[in-house]
Every structure is written in C-alpha cells, then in structure tokens.
N, C-alpha and C positions, 0 to 999 in steps of 0.2 A: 429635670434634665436641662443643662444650657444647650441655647441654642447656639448653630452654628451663625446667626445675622448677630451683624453687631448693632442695627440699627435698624428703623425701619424701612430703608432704601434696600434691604437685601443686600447688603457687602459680604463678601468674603475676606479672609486676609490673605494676605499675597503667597503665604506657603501651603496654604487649603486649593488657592488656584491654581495653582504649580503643580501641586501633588491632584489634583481633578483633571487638568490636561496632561498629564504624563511629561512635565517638562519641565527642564530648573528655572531657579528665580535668576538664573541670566539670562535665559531665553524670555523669560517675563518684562526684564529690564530691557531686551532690544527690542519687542514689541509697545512697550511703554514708548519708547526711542522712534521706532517707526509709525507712533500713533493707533497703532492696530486697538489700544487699549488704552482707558484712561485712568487712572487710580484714585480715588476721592482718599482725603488725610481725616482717617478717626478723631473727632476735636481731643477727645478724655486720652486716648493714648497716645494720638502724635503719629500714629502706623499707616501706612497705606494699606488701601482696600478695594476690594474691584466688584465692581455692581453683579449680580447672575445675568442682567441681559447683556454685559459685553462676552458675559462665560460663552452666551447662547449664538454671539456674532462669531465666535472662531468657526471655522470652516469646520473641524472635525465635530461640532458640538450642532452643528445648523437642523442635524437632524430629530433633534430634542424640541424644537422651537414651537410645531404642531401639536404637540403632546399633550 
C-alpha cells in the first residue's frame, strides 16, 4: 500500500489538504497568502505540500492535537 507521506516530514499534497479540511485549493492559496500555512516544494516532483502539524494548527482540526 502507498502511503499517503511523501517524505519523511509527513507532507500532504495540497489537494489531500483541501479535500481533509473541507475547502478548495483557493481557499488553500489565500491561507498560503495570509501565512495561516506554509507549503514545503517536493524536490522529485516540484509540487507543493503541507506538513500534518500545520493540518493540526487550523482551528477546526486543534481538537485532534491531544490525541
């Protein structure tokens, strides 16, 4: 089974984050914009990707954090 980390840092791809918070990748790109979020660039593919602990700083996700 592939996993869903591209790496060892636990990234997601930016339409895995999108569709995990309930929200489009424009809404992803204005939080990019507003810094809410930061995307590290896959070296092999070139793609942006978002850590799980900035998954775990959105507000609606803060409650996973303890878990």
């Amino acid at each position: 089974m592939d996993s869903i980390f591209s790496n060892n840092e636990n990234t997601i791809s930016a339409e895995l984050f999108a569709d995990i918070t309930s929200v489009s990748k424009t809404t992803i790109a204005k939080w990019e914009k507003n810094e809410k979020i930061k995307p590290f660039k896959n070296p092999i593919t070139g793609k942006k990707e978002y850590s799980l602990t900035q998954l775990l700083k959105i507000d609606e996700f803060k409650i996973f954090k303890d878990m």
